[in-house]
C-alpha positions as CSV (number, residue, x, y, z in Angstrom):
1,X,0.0,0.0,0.0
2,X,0.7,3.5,-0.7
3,X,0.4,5.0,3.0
4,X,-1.1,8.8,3.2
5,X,-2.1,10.9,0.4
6,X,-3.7,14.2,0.5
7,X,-6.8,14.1,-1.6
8,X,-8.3,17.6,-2.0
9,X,-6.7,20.2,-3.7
10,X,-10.1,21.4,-4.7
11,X,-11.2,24.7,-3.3
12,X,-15.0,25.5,-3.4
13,X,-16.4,28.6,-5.1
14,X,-15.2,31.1,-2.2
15,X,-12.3,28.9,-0.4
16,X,-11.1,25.9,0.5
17,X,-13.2,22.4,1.0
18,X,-13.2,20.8,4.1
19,X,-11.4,17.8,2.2
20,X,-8.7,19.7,1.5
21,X,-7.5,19.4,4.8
22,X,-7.8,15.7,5.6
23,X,-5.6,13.3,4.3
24,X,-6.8,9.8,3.1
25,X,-4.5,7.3,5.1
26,X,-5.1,4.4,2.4
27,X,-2.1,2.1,4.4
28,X,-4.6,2.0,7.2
29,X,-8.2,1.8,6.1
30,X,-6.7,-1.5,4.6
31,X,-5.6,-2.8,7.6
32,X,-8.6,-2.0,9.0
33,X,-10.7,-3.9,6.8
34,X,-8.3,-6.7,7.3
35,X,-8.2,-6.7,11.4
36,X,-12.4,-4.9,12.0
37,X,-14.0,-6.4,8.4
38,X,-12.0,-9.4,8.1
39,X,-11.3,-9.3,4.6
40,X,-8.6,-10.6,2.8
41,X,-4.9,-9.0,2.7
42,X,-5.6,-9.2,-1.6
43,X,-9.4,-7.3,-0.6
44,X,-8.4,-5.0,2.1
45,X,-5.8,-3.3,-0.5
46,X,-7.8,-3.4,-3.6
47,X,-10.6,-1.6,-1.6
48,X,-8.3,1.2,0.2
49,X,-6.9,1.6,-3.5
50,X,-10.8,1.6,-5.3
51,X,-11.2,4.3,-2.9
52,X,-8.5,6.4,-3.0
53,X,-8.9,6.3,-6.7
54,X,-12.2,7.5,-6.6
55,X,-11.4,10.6,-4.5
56,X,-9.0,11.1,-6.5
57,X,-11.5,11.6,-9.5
58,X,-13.5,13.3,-7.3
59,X,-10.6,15.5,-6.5
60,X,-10.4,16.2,-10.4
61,X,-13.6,16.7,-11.7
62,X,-14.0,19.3,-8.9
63,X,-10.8,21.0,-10.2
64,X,-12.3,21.3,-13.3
65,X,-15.4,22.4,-12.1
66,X,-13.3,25.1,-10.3
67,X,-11.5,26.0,-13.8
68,X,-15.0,26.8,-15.1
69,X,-16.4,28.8,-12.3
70,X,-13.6,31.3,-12.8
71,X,-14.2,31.4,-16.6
72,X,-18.0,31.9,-16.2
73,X,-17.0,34.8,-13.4
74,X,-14.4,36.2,-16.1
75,X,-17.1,36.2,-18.5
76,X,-19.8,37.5,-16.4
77,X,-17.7,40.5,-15.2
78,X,-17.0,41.2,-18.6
79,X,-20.7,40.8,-20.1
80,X,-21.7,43.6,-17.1
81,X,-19.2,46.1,-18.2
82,X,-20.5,45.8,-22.1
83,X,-24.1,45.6,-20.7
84,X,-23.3,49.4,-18.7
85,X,-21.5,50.6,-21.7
86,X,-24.3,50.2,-24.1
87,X,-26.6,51.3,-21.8
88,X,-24.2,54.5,-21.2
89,X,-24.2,54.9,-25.0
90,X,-28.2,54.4,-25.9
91,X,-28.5,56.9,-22.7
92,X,-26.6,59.4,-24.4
93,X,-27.9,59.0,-27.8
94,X,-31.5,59.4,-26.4
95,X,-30.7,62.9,-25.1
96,X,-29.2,64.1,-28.2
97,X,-32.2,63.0,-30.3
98,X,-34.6,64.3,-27.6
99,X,-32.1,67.8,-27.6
100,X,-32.3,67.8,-31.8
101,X,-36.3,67.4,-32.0
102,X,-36.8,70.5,-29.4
């Protein structure tokens, strides 16, 4: 078995996840299951492993997820600005029509 590793690198939308801060001891949930569950030395490891890959894609998938938070804020911040600039503009041409017609 591998022994510890840290799965959760992820950070939510304002900081970081809980996980983040907890390693996943993989070295001892199998001997757990070996000496509590009574499973095999062979089933002990490939579960600890099964389960330390899954957080691990986990740990990924909210990585990406993070990666397109950011993106949609980028774009969002970006899509107000143009939003207040047209407005600023369509403002402006209204009072010059409104200041040609009187």
């Amino acid at each position: 078995m591998s022994g510890k590793r840290d799965f959760g690198a992820s950070r939510g939308r304002r900081g970081q996840s809980p996980m983040s801060l907890i390693p996943f001891d993989t070295l001892k949930l199998a001997r757990d299951l070996r000496d509590r569950a009574h499973f095999s030395p062979e089933q002990a490891e490939g579960a600890a492993a099964a389960l330390a890959d899954a957080f691990q894609d986990l740990d990924a998938k909210k990585s990406a997820i993070d990666r397109i938070d950011a993106k949609i804020e980028a774009l969002e911040q970006r899509l107000t600005i143009k939003i207040g600039s047209m407005l600023a503009v369509a403002v402006g041409v209204s009072i010059a029509l409104a200041k040609l017609v009187h």
